[in-house]
C-alpha positions as CSV (number, residue, x, y, z in Angstrom):
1,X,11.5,-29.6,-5.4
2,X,12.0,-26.2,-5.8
3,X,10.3,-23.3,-4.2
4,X,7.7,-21.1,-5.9
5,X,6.1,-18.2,-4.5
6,X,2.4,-17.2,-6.3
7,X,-0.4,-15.1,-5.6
8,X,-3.7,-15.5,-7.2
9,X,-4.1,-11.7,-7.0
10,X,-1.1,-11.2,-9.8
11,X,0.8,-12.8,-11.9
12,X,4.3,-12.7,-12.2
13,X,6.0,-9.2,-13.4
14,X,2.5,-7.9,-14.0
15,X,1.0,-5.2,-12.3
16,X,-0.3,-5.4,-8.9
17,X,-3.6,-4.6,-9.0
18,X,-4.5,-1.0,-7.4
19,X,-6.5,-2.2,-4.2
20,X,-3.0,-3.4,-2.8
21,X,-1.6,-0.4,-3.7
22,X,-1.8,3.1,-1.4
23,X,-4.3,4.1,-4.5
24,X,-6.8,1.6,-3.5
25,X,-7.4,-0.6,0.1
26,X,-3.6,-0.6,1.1
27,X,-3.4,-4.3,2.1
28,X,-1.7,-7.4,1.6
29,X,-2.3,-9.9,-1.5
30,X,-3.2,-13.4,-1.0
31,X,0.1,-15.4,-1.0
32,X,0.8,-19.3,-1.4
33,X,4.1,-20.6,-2.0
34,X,4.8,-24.2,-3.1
35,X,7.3,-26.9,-3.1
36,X,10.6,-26.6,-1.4
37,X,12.0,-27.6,1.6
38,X,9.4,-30.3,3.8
39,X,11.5,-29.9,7.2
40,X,11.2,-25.8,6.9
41,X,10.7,-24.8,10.9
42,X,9.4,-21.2,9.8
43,X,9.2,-18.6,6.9
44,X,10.1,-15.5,6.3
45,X,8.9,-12.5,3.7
46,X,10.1,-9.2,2.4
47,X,8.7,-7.2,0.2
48,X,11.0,-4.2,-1.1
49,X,11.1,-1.8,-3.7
50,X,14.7,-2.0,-5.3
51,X,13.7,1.3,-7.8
52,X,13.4,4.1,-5.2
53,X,12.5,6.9,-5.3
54,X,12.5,6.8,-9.2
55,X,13.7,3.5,-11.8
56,X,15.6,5.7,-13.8
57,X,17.9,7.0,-11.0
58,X,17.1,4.6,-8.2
59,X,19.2,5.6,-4.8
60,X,17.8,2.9,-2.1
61,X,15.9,0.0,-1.7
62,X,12.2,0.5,0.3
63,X,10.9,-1.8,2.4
64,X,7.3,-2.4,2.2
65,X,6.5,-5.4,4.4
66,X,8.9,-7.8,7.0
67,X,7.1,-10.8,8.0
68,X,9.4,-13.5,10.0
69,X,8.4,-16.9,12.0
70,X,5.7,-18.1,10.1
71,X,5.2,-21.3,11.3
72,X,6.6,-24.5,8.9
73,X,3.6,-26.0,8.1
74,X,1.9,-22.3,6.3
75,X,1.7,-21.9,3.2
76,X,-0.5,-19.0,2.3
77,X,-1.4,-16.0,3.6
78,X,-4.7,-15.0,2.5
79,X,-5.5,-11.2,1.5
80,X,-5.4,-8.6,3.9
81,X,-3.4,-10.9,6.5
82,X,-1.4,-8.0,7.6
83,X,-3.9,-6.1,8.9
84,X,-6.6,-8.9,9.8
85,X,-3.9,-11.0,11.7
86,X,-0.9,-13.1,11.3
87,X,-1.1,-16.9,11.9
88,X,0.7,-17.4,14.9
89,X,3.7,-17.3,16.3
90,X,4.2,-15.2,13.3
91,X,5.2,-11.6,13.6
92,X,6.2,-8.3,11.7
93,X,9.6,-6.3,11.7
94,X,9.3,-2.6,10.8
95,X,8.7,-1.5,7.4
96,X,10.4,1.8,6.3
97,X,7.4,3.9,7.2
98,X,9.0,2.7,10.7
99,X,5.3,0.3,10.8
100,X,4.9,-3.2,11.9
101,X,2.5,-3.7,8.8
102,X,2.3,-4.2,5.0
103,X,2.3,-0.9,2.9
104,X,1.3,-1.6,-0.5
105,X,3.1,0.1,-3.5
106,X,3.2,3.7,-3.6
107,X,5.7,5.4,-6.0
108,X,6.4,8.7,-6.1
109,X,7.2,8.7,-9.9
110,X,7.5,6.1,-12.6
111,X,7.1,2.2,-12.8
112,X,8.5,0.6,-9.7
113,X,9.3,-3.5,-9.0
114,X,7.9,-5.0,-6.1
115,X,10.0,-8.1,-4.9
116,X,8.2,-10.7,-2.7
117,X,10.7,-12.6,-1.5
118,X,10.0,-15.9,0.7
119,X,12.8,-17.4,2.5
120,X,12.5,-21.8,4.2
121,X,14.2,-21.1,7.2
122,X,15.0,-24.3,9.5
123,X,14.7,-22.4,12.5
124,X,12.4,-20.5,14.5
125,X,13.7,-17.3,15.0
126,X,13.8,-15.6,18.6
127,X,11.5,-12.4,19.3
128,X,13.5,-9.8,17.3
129,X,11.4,-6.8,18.5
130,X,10.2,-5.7,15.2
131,X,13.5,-6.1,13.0
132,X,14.4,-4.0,10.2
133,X,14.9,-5.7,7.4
134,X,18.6,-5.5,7.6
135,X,18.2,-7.6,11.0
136,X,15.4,-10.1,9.7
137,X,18.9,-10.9,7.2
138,X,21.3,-11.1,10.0
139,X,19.7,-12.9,11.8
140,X,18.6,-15.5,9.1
141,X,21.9,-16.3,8.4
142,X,23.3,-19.5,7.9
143,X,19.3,-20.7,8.8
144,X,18.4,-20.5,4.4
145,X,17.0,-23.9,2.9
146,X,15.2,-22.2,0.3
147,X,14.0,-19.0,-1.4
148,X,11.7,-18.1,-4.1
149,X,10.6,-14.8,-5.2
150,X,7.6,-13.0,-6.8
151,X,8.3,-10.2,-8.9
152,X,5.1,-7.3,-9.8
153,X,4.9,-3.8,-10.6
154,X,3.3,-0.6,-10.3
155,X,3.5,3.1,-11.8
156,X,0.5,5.1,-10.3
157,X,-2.5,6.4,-12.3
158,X,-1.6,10.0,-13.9
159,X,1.7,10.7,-12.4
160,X,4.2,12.1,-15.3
161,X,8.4,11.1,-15.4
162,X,8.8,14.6,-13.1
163,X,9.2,13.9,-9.4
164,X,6.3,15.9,-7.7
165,X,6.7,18.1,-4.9
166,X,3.5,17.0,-3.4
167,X,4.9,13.4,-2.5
168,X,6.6,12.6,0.7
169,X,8.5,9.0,0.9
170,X,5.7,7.6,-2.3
171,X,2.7,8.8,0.1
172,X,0.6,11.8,-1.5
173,X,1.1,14.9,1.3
174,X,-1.8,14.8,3.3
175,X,-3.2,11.6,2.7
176,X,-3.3,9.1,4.8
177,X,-3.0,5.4,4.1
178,X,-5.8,2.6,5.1
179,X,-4.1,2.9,8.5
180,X,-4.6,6.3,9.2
181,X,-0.7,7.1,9.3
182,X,0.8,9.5,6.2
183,X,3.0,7.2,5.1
């Protein structure tokens, strides 16, 4: 059966609704995946911006959120599980604010896509030590049974095609986000 990611927060390739985003609460949607592999020994998340800093001219991919060794019989996270607590043994690698947390959507100009991606690993990883996402991947492979992936977007409220000087890395200067970081 394959596997299906879903969040009863959005639907796919809509908008993702403004409390998730660093315009509203800045925390996690509810997540529940379905299907896929039975025997899964853990999952994993990402959640990355492939349209950064701006969809017409996009230069890197932003990491929002790395969540690895979810154990194999999860299947949801519910809303704000970033901040609120992980189900154990789970734990988070470092987003690219350099956090061990979720930080929602955030663009510094135009409409972005947000990629939840959920990976069936048949493993449980070892302690990684808050891995970027580059070492979640590493180390992930050749451990794949099954991915699935839940596309939404986001363009903030007002904002205009020109890049503004007042943003730093999609977080207005001077504000700071639900955690109390300027991210």
């Amino acid at each position: 059966m394959k596997l299906s990611l879903d969040s009863s927060a959005c639907t796919p390739s809509a908008e993702v609704p403004a409390r998730f985003t660093c315009e509203g609460e800045d925390i996690s949607p509810p997540l529940a995946w379905f299907g896929g592999p039975q025997h899964a020994k853990s999952w994993a998340l990402i959640v990355d911006d492939p349209d950064a800093p701006d969809p017409a001219a996009p230069k890197r991919t932003w990491v929002h959120w790395v969540l690895y060794n979810l154990a194999g019989e999860c299947r949801e996270l519910p809303e704000n599980a970033a901040r609120s607590g992980l189900p154990e043994p789970a734990r988070h690698g470092a987003n690219d604010w350099g956090k061990a947390t979720y930080g929602g959507p955030c663009p510094p100009v135009g409409r972005h896509r947000y990629f939840f991606k959920l990976f069936a690993l048949d493993t449980v990883l070892p302690d990684l030590h808050r891995p970027t996402k580059a070492q979640l991947l590493a180390a992930m492979q050749g451990h794949v049974l099954a991915e699935a992936v839940l596309i939404g977007t986001y363009q903030k409220q007002g904002l205009s095609r020109s890049s503004s000087p007042e943003y730093h890395e999609g977080r207005p200067a001077g504000r700071p986000s639900a955690t109390g970081d300027n991210r």
